[in-house]
gemmi code that builds the backbone of each chain (N, CA, C; Angstrom):
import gemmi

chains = {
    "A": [
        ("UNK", (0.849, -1.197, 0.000), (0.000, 0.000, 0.000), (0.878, 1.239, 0.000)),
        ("UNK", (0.515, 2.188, -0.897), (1.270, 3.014, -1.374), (1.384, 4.003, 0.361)),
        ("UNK", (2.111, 4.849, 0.754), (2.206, 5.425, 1.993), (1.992, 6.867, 1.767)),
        ("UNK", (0.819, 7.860, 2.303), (0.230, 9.195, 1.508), (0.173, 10.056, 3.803)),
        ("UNK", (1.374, 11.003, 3.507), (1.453, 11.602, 5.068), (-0.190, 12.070, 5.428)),
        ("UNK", (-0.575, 11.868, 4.773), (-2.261, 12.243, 4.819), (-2.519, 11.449, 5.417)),
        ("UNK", (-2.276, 10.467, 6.178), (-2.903, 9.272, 6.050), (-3.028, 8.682, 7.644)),
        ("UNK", (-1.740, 9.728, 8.392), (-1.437, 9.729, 9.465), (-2.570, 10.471, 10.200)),
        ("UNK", (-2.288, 10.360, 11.866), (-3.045, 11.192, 12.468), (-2.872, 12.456, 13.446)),
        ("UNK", (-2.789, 13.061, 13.381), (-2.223, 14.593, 13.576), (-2.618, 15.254, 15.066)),
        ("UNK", (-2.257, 15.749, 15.639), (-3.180, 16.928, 16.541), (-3.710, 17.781, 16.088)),
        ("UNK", (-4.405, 18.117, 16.990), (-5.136, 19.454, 16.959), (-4.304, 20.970, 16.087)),
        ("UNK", (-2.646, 20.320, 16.542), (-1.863, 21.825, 15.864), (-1.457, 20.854, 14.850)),
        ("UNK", (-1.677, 19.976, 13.976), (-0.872, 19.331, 12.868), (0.357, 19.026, 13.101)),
        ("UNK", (0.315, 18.300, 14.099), (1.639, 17.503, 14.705), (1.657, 16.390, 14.693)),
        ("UNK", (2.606, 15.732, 15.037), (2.568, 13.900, 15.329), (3.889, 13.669, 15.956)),
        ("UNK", (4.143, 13.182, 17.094), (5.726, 12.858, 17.472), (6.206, 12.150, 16.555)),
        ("UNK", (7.093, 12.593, 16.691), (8.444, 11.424, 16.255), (9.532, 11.322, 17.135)),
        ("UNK", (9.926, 9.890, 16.945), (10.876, 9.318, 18.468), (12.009, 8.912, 17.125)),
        ("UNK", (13.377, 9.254, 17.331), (14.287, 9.147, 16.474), (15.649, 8.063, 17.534)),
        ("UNK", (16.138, 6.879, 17.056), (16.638, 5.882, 17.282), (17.482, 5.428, 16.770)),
        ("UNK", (18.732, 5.458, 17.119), (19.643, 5.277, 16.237), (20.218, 3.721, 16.102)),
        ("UNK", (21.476, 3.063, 15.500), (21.233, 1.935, 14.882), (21.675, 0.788, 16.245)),
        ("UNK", (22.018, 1.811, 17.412), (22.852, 0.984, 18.394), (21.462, 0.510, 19.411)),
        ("UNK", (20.456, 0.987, 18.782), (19.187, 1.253, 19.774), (18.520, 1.868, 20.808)),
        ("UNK", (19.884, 3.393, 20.589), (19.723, 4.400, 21.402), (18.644, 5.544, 21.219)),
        ("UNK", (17.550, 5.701, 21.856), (16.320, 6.524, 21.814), (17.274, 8.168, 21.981)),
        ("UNK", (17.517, 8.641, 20.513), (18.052, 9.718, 20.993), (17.499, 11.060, 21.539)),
        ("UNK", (15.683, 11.134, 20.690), (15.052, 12.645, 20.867), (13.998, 12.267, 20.328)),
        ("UNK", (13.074, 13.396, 20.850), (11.413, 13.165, 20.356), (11.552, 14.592, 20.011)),
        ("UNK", (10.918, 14.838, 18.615), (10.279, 16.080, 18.144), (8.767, 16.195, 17.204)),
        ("UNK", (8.445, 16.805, 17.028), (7.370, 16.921, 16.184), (7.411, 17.045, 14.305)),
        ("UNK", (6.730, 16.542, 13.898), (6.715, 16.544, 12.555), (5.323, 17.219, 12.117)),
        ("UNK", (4.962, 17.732, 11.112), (3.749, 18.011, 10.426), (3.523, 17.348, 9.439)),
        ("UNK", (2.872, 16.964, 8.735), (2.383, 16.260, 6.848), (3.690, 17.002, 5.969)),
        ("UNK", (3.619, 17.691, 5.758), (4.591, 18.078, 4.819), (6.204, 17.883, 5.435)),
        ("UNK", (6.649, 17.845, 6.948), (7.947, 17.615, 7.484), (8.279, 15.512, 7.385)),
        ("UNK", (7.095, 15.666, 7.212), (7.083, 13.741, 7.071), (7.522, 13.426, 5.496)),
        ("UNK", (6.967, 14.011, 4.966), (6.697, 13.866, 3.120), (8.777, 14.820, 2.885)),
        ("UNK", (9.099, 15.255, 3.755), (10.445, 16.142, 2.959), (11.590, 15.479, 3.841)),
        ("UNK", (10.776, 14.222, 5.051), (11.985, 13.682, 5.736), (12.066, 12.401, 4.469)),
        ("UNK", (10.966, 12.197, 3.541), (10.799, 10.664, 3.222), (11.905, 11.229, 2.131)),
        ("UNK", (11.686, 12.187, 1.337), (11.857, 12.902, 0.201), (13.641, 13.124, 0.352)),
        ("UNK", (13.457, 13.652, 1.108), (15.236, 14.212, 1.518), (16.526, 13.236, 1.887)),
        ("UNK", (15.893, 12.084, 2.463), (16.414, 11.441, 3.733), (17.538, 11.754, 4.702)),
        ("UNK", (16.675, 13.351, 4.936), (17.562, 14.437, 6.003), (16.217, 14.841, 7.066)),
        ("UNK", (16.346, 13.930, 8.275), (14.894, 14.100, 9.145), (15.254, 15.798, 9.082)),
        ("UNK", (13.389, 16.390, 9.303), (12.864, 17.568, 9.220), (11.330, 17.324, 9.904)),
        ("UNK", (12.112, 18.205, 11.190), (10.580, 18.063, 12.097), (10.091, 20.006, 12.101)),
        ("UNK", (9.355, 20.064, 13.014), (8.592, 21.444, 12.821), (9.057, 21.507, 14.380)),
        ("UNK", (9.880, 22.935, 14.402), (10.093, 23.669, 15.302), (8.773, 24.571, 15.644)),
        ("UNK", (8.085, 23.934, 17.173), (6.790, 24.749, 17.918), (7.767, 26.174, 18.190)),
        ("UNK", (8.574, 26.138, 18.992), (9.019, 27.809, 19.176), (9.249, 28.200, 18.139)),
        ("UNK", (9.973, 27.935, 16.773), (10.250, 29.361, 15.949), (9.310, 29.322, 14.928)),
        ("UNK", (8.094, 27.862, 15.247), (7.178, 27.850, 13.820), (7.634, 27.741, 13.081)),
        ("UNK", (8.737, 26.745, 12.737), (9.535, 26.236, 11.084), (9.805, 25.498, 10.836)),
        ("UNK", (10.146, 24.989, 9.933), (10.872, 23.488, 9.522), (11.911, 23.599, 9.810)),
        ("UNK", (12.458, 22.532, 10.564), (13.828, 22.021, 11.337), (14.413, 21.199, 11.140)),
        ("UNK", (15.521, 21.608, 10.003), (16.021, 20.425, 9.185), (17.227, 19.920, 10.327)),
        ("UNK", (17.137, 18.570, 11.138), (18.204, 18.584, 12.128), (19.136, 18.652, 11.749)),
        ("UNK", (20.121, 19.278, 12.754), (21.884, 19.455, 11.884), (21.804, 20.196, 10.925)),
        ("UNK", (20.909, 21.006, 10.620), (21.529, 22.129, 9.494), (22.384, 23.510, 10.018)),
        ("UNK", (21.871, 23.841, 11.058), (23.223, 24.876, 12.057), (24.012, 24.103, 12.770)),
        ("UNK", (23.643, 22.987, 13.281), (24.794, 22.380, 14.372), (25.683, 21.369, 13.358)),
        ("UNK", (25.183, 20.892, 12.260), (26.063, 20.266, 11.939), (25.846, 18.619, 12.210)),
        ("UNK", (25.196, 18.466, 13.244), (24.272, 17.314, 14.024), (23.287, 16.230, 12.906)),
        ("UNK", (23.504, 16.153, 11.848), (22.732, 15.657, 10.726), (21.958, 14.490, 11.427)),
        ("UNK", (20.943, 13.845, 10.922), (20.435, 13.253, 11.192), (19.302, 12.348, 9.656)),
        ("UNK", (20.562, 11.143, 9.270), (19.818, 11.126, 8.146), (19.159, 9.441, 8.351)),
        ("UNK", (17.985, 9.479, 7.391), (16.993, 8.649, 7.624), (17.128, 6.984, 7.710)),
        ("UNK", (17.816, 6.822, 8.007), (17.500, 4.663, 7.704), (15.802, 4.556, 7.610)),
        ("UNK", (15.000, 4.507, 7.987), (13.588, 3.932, 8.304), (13.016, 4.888, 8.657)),
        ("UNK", (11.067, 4.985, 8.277), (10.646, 5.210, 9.308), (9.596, 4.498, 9.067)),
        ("UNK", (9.033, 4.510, 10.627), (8.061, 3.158, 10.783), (6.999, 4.245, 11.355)),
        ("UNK", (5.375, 3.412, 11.653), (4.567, 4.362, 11.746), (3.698, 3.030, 12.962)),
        ("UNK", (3.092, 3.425, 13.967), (2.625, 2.980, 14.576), (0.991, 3.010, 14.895)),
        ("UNK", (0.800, 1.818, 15.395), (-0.618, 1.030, 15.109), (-1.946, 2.017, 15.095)),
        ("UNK", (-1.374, 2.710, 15.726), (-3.200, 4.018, 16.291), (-2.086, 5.246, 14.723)),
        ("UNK", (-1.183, 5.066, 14.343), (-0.992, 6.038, 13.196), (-0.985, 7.351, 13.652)),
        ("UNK", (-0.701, 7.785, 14.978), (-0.612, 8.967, 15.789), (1.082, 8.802, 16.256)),
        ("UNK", (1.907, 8.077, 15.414), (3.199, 8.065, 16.157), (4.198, 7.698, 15.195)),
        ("UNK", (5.071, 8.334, 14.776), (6.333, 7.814, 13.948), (7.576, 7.402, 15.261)),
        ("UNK", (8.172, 6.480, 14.272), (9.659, 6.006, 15.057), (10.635, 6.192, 13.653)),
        ("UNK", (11.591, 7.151, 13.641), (12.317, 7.199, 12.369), (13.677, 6.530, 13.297)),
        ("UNK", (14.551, 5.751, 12.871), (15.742, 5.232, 12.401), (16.413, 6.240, 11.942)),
        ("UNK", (17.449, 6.285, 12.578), (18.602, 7.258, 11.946), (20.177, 6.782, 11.934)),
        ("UNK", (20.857, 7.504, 10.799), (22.357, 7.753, 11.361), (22.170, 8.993, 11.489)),
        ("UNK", (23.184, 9.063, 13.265), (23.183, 10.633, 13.904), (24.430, 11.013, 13.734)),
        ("UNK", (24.850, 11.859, 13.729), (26.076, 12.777, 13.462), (26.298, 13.616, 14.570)),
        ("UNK", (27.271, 12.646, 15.233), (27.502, 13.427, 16.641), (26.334, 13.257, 18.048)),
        ("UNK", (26.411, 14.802, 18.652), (24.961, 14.571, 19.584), (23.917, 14.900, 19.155)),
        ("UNK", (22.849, 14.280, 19.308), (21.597, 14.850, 18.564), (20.845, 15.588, 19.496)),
        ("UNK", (21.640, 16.065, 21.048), (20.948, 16.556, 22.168), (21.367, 18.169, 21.977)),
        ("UNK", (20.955, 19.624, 22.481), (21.414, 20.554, 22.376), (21.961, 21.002, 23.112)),
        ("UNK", (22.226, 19.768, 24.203), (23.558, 19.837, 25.308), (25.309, 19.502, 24.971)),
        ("UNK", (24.963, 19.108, 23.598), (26.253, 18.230, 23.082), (25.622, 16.748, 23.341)),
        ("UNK", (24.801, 16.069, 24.227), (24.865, 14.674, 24.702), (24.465, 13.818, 23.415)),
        ("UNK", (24.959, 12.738, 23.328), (24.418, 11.855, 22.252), (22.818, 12.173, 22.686)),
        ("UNK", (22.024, 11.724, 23.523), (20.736, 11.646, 23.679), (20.119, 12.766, 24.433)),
        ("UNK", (18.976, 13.295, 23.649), (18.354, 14.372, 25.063), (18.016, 13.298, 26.717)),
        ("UNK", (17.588, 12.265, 26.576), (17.163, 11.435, 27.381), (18.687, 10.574, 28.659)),
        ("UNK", (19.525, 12.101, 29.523), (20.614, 11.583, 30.030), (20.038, 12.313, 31.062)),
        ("UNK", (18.910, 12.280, 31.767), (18.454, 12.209, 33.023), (17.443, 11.149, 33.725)),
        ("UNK", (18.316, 10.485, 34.858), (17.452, 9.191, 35.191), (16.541, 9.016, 36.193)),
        ("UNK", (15.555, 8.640, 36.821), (15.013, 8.982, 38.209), (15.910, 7.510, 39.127)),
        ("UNK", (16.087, 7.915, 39.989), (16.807, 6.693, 40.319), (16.538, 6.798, 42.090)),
        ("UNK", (15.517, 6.038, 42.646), (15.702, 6.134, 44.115), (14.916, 7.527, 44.499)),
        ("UNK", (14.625, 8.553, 43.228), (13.287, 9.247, 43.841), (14.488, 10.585, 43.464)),
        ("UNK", (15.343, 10.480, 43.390), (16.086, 11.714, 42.748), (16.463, 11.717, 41.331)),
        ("UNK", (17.282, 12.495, 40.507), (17.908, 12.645, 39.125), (18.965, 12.586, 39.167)),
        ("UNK", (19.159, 11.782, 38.809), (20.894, 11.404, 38.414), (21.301, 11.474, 36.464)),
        ("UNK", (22.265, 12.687, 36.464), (22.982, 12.441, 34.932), (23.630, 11.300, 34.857)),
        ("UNK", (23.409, 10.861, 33.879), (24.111, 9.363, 33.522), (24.406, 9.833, 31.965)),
        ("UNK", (24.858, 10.768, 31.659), (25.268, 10.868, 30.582), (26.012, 12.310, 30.239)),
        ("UNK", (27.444, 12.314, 29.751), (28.303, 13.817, 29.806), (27.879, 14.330, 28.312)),
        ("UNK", (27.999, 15.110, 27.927), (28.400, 16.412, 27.143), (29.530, 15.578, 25.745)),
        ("UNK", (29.628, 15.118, 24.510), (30.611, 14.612, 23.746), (31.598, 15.841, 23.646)),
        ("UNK", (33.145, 15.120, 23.723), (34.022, 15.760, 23.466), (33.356, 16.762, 21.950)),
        ("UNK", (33.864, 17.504, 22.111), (34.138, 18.383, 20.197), (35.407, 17.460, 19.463)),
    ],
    "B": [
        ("UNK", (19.206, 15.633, 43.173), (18.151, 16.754, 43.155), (16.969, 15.449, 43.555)),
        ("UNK", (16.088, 15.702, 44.635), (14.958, 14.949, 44.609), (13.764, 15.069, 43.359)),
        ("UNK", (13.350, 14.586, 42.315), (12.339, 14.167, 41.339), (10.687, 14.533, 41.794)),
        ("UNK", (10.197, 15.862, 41.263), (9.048, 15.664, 41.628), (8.578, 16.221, 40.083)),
        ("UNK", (7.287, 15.242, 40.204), (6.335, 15.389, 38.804), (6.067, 16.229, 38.550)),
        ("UNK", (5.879, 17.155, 39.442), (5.222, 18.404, 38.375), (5.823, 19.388, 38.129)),
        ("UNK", (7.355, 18.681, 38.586), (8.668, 19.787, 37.793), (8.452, 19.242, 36.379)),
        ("UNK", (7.944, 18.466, 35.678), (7.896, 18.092, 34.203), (7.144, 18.996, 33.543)),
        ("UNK", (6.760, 19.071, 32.288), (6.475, 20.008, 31.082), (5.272, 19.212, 30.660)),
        ("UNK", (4.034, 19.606, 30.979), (2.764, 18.625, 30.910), (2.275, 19.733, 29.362)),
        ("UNK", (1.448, 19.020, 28.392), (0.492, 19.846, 27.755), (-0.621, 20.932, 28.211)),
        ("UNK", (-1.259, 21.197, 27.325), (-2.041, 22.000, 27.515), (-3.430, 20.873, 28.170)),
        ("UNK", (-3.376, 19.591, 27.995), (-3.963, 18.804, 28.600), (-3.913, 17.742, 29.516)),
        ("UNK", (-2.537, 18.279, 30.149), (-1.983, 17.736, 31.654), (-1.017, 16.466, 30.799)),
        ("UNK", (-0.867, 16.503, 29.992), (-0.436, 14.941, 29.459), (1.098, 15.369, 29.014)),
        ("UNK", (1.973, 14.013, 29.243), (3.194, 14.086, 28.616), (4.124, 12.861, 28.290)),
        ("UNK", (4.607, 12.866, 26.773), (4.124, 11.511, 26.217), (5.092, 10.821, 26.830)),
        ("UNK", (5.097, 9.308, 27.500), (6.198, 8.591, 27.280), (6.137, 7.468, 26.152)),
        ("UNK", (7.996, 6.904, 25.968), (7.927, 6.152, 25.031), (8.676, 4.840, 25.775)),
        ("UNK", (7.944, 3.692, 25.615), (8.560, 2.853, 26.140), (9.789, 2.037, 25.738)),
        ("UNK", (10.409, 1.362, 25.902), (11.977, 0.894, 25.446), (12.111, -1.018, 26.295)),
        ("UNK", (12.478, -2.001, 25.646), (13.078, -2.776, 26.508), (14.124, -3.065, 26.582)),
        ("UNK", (14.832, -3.764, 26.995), (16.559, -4.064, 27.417), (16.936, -4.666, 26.325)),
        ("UNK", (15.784, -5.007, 25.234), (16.907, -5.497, 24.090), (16.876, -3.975, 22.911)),
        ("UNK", (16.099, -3.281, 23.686), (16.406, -2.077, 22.652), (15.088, -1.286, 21.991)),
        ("UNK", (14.167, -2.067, 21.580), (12.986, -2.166, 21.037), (12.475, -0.856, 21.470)),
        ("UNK", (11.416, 0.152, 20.617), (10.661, 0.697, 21.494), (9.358, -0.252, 20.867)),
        ("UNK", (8.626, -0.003, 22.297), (8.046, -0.660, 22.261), (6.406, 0.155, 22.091)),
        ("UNK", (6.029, 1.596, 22.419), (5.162, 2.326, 22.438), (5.011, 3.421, 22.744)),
        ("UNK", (4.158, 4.130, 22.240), (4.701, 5.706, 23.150), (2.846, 5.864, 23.397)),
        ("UNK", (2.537, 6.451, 24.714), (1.516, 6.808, 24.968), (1.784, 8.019, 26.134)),
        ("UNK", (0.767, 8.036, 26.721), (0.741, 9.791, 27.496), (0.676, 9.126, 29.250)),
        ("UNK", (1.018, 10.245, 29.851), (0.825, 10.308, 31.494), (0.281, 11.367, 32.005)),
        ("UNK", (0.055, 11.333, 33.054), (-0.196, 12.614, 33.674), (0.725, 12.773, 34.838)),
        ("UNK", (0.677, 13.826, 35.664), (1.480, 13.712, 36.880), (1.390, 12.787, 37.601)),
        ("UNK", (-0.016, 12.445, 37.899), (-0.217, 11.405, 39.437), (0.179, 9.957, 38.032)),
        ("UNK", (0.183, 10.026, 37.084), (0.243, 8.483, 36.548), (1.709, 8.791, 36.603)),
        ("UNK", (2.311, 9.682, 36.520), (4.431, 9.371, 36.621), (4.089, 9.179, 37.768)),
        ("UNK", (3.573, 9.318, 38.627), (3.648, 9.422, 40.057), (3.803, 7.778, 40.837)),
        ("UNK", (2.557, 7.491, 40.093), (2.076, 6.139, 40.118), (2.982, 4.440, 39.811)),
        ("UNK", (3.593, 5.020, 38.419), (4.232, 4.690, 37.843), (5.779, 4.433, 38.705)),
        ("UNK", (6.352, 5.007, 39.361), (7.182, 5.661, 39.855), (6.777, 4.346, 41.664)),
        ("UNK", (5.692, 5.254, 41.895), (5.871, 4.042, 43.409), (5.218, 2.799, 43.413)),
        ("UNK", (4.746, 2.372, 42.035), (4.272, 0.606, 42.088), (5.482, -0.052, 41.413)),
        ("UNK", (5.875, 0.825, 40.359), (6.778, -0.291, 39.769), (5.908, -0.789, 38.215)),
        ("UNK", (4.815, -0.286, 38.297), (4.284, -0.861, 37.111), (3.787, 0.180, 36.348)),
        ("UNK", (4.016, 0.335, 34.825), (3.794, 1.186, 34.364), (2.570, 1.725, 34.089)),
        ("UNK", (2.020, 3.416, 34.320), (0.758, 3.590, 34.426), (0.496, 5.000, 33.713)),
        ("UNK", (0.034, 4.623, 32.091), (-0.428, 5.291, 31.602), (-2.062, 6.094, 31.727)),
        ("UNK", (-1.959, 7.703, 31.165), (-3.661, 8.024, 31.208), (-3.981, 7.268, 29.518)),
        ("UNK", (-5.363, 6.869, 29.788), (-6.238, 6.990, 28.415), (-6.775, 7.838, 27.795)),
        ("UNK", (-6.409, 8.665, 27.211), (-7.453, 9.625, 26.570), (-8.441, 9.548, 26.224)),
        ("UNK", (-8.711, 8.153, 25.448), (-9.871, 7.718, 25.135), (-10.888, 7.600, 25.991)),
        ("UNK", (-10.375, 6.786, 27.319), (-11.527, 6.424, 28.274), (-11.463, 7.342, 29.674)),
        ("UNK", (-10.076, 8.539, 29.114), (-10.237, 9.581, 30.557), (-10.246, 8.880, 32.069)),
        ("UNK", (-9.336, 8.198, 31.708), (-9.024, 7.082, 32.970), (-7.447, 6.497, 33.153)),
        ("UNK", (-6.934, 6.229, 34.072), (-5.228, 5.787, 34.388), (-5.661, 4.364, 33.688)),
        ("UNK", (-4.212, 3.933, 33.034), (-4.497, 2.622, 32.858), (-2.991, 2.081, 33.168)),
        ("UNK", (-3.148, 0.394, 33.785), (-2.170, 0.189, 34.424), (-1.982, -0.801, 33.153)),
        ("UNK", (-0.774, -0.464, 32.504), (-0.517, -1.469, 30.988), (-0.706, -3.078, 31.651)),
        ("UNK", (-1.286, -3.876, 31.087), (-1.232, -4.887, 31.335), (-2.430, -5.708, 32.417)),
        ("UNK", (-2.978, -4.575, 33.125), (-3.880, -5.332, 34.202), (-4.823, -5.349, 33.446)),
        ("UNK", (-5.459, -5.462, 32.001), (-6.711, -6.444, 31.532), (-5.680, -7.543, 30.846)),
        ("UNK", (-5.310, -7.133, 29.603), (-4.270, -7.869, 28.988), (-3.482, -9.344, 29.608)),
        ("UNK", (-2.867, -8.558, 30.801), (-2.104, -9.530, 31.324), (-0.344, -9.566, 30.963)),
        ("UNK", (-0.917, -8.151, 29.550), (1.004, -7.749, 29.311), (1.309, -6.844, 29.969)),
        ("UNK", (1.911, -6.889, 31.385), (2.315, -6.211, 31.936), (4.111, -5.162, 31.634)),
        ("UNK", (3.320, -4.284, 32.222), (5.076, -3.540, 31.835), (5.880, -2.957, 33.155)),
        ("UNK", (6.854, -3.641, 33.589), (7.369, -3.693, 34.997), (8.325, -2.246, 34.417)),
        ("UNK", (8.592, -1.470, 35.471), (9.282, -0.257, 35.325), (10.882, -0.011, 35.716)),
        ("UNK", (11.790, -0.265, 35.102), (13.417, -0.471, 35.414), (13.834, 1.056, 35.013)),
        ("UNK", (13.385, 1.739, 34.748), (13.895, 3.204, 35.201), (13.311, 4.172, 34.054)),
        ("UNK", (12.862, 4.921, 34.776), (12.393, 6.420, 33.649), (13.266, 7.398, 33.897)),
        ("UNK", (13.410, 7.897, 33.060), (14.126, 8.800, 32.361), (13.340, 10.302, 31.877)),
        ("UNK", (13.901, 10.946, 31.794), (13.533, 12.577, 31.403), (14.586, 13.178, 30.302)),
        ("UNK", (13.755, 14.159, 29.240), (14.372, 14.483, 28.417), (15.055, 16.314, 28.831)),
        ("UNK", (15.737, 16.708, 27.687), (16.463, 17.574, 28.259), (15.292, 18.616, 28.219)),
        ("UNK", (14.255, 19.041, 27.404), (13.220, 20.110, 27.915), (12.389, 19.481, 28.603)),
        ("UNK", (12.392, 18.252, 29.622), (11.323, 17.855, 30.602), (10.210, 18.037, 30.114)),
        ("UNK", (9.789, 17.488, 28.617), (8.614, 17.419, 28.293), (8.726, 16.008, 27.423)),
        ("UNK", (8.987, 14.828, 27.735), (9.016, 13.921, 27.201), (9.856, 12.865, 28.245)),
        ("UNK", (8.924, 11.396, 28.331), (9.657, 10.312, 29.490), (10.103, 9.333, 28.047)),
        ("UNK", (11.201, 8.811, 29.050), (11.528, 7.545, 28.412), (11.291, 6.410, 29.566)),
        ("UNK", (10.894, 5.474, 29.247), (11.065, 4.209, 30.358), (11.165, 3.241, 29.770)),
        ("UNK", (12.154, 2.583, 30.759), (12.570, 0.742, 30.125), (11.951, 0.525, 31.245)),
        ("UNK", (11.486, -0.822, 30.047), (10.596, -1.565, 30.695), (10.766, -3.499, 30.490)),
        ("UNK", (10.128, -4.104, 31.819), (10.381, -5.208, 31.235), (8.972, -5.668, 30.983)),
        ("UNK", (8.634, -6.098, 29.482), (7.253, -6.248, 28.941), (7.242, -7.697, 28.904)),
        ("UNK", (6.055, -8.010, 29.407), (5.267, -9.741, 29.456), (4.815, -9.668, 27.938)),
        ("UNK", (5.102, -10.507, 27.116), (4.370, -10.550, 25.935), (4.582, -9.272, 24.754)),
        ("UNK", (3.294, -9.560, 24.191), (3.226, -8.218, 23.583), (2.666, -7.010, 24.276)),
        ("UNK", (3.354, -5.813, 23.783), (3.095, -4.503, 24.215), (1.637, -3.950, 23.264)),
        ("UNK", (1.346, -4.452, 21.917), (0.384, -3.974, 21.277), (-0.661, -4.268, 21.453)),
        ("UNK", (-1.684, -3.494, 21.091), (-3.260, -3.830, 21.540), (-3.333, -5.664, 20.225)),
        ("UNK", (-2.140, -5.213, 18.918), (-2.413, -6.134, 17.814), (-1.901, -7.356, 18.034)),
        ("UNK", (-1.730, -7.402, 19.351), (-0.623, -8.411, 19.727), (1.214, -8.796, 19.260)),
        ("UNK", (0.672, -7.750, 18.683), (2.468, -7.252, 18.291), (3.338, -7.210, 19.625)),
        ("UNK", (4.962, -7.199, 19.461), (5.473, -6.897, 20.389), (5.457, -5.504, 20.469)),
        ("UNK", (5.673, -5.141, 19.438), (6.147, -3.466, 19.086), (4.599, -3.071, 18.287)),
        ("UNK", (4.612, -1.681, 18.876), (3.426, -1.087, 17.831), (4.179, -0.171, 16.477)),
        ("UNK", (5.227, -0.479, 16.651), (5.963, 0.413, 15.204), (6.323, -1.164, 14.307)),
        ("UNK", (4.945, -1.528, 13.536), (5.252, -2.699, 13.281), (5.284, -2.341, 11.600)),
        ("UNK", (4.724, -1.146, 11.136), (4.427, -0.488, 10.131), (5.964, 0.092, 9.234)),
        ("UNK", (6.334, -0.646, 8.506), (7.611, 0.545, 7.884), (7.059, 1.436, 6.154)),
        ("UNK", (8.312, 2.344, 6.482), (7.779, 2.760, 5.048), (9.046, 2.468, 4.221)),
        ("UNK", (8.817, 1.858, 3.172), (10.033, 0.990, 2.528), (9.426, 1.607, 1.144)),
        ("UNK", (10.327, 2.732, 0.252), (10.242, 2.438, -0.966), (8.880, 3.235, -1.218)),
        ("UNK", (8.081, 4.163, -0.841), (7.141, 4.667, -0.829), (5.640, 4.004, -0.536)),
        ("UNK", (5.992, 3.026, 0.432), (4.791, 1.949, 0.550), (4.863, 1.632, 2.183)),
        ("UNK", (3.889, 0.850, 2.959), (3.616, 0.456, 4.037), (4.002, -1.408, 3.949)),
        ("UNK", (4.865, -1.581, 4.252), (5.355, -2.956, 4.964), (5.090, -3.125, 6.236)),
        ("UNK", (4.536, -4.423, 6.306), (3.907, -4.894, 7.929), (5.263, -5.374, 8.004)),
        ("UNK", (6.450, -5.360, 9.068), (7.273, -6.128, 9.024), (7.156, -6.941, 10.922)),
        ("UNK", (6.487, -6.827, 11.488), (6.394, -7.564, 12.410), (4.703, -8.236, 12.593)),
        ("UNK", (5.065, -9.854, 13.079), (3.671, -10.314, 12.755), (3.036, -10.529, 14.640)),
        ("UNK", (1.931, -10.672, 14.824), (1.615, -11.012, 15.815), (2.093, -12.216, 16.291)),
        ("UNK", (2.353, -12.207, 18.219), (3.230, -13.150, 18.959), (1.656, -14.509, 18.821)),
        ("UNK", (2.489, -15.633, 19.033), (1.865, -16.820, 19.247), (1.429, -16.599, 20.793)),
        ("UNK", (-0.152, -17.099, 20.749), (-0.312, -17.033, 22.446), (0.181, -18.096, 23.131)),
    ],
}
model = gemmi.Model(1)
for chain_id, residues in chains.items():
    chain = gemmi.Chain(chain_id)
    for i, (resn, *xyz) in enumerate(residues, 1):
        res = gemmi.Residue()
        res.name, res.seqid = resn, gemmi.SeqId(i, " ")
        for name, pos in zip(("N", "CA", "C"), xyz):
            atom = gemmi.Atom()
            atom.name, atom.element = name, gemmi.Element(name[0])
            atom.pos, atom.b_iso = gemmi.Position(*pos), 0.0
            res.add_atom(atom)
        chain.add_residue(res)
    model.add_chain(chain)
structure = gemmi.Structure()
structure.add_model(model)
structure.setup_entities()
């Protein structure tokens, strides 16, 4: 069956997460996509989600350098959820960290379990 | 730092998505929480999503029987997104899938590439 971003299911603001995973099986970041950021990640195979603060298309790694290009993306059962596959380039966090996800609850506090990548 | 929920980044409808993960890597789903369900989540040990649908906590697994035991959540770097590994009984999908990202897009088309578990 041919695959039409129409087809997905959106919010209220024309959004849909996307959870981006890289090949080691590291959950690196969740951002938002719109119909047309889905159709120019398939198109490009340079993920492009929609920045809510500046209202734009957010081609990842186009200022940082941080690329983020497509292996897969898969679409999940209720069709309200992408999982794209990536090779990441560097950190894909805007801390430097490979992952935004390097805070843990552990025992009822937060513990970093994850530094900053060298440059 | 002691962990409290409603230092997190909830929607405009108290909700904030997590995505689940298991130890072999998998994600396995992403659905929503609320505070008292991280909360919940957090002092049973078992993972406890809201429903939107039915406007009710749901404890994954207590109709099912696929339970999702909780080995650590995680927070992203704008505290508006959980990660949790989990250890999942069975399948995680309503389709009996393990994974609900069972959907790929290969080639401009929809591939089922995961089939439902044997009961």
């Amino acid at each position: 069956m041919a695959f039409d971003p129409a087809s997905l299911r959106y919010n209220e603001a024309g959004l849909i997460p996307a959870i981006a995973q890289d090949a080691a099986g590291t959950v690196l970041m969740m951002a938002w996509m719109t119909a047309e950021a889905v159709a120019r990640t398939l198109e490009t195979g340079r993920v492009t989600y929609w920045s809510r603060s500046r209202q734009a298309f957010w081609v990842k790694g186009e200022t940082s350098g941080h690329v983020q290009r497509l292996i897969e993306m898969r679409v999940d059962c209720d069709r309200d959820c992408l999982l794209v596959l990536v090779e990441q380039e560097g950190p894909a966090c805007h801390t430097n960290r490979r992952s935004c996800f390097y805070t843990a609850i552990r025992d009822g506090a937060e513990v970093e379990i994850l530094s900053p990548m060298a440059d």
